[in-house]
C-alpha positions, 0 to 999 in steps of 0.5 A, spaced: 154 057 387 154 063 387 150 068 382 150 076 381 144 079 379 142 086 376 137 090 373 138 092 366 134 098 362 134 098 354 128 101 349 123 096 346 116 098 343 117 105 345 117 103 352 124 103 357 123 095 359 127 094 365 130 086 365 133 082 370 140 079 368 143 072 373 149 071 372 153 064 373 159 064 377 166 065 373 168 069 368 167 065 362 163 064 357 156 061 358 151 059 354 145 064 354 137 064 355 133 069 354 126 068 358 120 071 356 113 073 362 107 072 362 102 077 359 101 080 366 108 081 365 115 080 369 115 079 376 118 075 381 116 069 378 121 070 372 127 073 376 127 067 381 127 063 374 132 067 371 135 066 377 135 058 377 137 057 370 144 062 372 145 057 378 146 051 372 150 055 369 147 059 364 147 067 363 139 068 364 135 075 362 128 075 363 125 080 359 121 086 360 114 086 356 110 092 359 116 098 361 117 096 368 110 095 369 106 089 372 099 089 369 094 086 375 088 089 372 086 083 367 083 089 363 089 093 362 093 086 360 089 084 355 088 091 352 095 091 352 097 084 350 091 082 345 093 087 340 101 086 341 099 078 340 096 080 333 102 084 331 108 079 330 113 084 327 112 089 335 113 081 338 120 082 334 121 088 336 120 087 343 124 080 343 130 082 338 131 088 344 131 083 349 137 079 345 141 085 343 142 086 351 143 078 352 149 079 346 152 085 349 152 081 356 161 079 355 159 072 359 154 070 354 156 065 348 152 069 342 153 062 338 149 058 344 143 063 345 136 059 347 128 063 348 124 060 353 118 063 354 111 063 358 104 065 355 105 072 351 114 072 352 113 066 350 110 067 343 115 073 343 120 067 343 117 063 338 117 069 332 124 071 334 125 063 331 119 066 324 123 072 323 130 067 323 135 068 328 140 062 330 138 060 337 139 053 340 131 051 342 125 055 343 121 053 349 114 055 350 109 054 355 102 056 354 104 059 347 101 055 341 100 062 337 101 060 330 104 066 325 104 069 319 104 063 313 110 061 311 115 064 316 115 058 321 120 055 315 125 059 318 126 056 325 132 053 325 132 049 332 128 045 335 120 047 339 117 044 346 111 047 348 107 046 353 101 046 353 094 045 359 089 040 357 084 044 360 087 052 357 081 054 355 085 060 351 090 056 347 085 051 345 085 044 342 082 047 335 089 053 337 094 046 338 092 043 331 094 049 329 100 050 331 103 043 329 100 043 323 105 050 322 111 047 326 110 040 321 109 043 315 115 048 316 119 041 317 121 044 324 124 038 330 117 040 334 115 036 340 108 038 344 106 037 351 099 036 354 099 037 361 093 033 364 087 038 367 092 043 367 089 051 366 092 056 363 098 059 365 099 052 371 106 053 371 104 060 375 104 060 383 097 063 385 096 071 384 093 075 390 089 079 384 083 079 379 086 073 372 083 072 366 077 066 366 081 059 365 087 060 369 089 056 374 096 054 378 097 046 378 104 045 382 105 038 379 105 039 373 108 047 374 114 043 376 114 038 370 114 043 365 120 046 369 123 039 368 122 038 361 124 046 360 130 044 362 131 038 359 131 041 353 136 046 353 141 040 356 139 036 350 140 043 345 145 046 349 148 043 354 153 047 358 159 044 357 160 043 350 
């Protein structure tokens, strides 16, 4: 099957983000993922992703989080994503951009538009469901960020997310967390722990500096890509 790729500028954060759009072969209508990096941001671990999912059939953006740039100093990310992650409403922000390039896609089905993401795009994703939009699923992998209070009632698909046992950045204590505020907000959640995996496991090796705790472990990177695309066959499955 043939794809078409291309690159797409749009505003975000005060930022020009720069997106990978993938394209399944046709002229119809397809349901759509938005696919969200990592906190060094998008890279071509994410395109080859976005990649993959338009190979099944999906329309895929992968989105942009830090205006074109990889941050490979794991200083600069940090300086850059922590205060990001503190601040729910510019997560919003960055993710609302990134859908309203998606929706404006004419291959992409607005009904059936699903958020899949890893580490910071990941908890992008996850406040896109707080702040209501209507998606068919939410995946995250290395994302059990909790929200403001409350605001997790407002998810209306299901949540998968995956988690290290060993990831020493979203922690047992942060896990509990994040399924204490899925179960009391009555959302379809379901967690995975991936056994002596590391933070951001899912990732091949990096040639630069990373955060302690981190570590790629490629079988269980290769499950959660699995499980990640089973939930969007279960939620929304290409032909429907």
């Amino acid at each position: 099957m043939t794809i078409t790729t291309r690159t797409v500028e749009y505003p975000a954060d005060g930022l020009t983000m720069i997106g990978h759009l993938a394209l399944p072969a046709g002229v119809d209508r397809r349901p759509a993922v938005l696919l969200g990096p990592e906190g060094m941001g998008l890279s071509d671990v994410e395109r080859r992703r976005a990649d993959a999912l338009a190979e099944l059939g999906y329309v895929a953006l992968a989105f942009d989080l830090h205006g074109g740039r990889y941050l490979s100093d794991p200083e600069e990310m940090l300086a850059r994503c922590m205060p990001l992650l503190a601040d729910p409403d510019r997560m919003r922000g960055i993710g609302h951009a990134a859908l309203d390039v998606l929706r404006a896609e004419p291959r992409t089905d607005p009904d059936r538009i699903a958020a899949v993401g890893y580490g910071t795009g990941g908890a992008v994703g996850l406040e896109l469901g707080r702040d209501g939009v209507n998606l068919r699923a939410i995946g995250t992998v290395n994302a059990t960020t909790t929200g403001r209070a409350g605001e997790a009632a407002r998810i209306r698909c299901p949540v998968w997310a995956g988690v290290g046992s060993e990831d020493p950045i979203m922690s047992p204590a942060q896990r509990d967390a994040f399924t204490a505020e899925m179960q009391a907000a009555g959302v379809d959640w379901r967690l995975a722990v991936y056994g002596g995996a590391l933070h951001a496991f899912h990732h091949p090796p990096v040639d630069h500096p990373t955060v302690p705790g981190v570590g790629y472990h490629p079988r269980h990177a290769q499950r959660a890509w699995r499980d990640v695309i089973d939930l969007l066959t279960e939620c929304m499955p290409v032909t429907e």
